[in-house]
C-alpha positions as CSV (number, residue, x, y, z in Angstrom):
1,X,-7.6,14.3,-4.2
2,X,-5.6,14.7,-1.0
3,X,-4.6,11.8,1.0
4,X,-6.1,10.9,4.3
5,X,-3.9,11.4,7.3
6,X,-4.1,8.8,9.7
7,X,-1.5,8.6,13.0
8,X,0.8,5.9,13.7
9,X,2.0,4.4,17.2
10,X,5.0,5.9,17.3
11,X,7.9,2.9,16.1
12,X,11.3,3.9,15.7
13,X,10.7,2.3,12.0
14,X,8.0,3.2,9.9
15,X,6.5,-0.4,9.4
16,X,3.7,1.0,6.9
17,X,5.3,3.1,4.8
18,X,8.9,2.1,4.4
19,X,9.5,-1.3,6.5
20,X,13.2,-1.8,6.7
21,X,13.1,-5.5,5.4
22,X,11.5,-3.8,2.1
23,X,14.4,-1.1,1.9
24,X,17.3,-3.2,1.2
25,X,18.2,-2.2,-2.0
26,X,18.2,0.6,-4.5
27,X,14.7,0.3,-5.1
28,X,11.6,-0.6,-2.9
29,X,10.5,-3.8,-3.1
30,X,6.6,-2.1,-4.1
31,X,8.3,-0.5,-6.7
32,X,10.0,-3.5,-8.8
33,X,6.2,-5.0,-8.0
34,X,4.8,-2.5,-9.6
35,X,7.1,-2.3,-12.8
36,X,6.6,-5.9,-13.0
37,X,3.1,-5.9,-13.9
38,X,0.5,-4.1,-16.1
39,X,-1.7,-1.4,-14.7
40,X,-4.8,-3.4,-14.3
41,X,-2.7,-5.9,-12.7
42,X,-0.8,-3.9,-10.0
43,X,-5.3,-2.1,-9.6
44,X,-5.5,-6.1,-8.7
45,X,-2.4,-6.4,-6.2
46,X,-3.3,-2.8,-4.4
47,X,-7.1,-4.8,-4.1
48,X,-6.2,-8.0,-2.8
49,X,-3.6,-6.1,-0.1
50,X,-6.1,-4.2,1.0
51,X,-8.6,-7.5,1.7
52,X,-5.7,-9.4,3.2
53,X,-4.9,-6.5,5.6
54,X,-8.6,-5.4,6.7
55,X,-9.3,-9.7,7.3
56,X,-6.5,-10.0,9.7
57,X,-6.2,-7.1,11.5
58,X,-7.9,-8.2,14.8
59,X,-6.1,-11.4,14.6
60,X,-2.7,-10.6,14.2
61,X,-1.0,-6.7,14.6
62,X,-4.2,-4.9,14.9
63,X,-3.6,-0.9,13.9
64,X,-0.9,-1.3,12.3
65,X,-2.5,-3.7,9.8
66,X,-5.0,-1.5,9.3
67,X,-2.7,1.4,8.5
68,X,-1.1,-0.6,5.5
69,X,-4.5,-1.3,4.4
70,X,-5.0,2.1,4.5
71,X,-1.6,2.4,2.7
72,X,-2.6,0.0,0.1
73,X,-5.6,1.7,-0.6
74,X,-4.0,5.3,-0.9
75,X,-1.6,3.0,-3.5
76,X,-4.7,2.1,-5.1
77,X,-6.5,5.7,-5.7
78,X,-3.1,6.9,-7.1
79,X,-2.7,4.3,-9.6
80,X,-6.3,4.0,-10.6
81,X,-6.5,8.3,-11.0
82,X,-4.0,7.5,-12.9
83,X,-5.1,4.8,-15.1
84,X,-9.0,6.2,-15.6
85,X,-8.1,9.9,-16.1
86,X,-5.2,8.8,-18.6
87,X,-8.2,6.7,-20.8
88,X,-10.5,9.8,-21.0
């Protein structure tokens, strides 16, 4: 399944994909989340991101919030293709 495209105000840092503050090591910080917890539990994380971001959105920074919703739940349809088409 291809991902959606979906524009960006243009930022000199990419504060969906890759914010800075996230990028400080070796490894994202999503990553070592990820690796820290089983797949159903990570399905979970991707979930309650996706909530948090689409509640809040007209409250506090608006498109962007919904672009890492929208980052979330691309996260999401990875890992659950993943985790349904590997128990077939």
């Amino acid at each position: 399944m291809p991902k959606m495209t979906r524009k960006l105000a243009k930022t000199s840092k990419d504060m969906v994909n890759h914010p800075p503050h996230y990028n400080s090591g070796e490894i994202e910080c999503i990553d070592a989340i990820q690796a820290s917890m089983s797949k159903e539990g990570f399905i979970s994380y991707c979930k309650g991101n996706i909530i948090k971001y689409l509640w809040r959105f007209e409250h506090k920074n608006g498109l962007e919030d919904l672009e890492k919703a929208g980052w979330y739940f691309d996260k999401l349809l990875e890992v659950a293709n993943d985790y349904y088409e590997g128990s077939k």
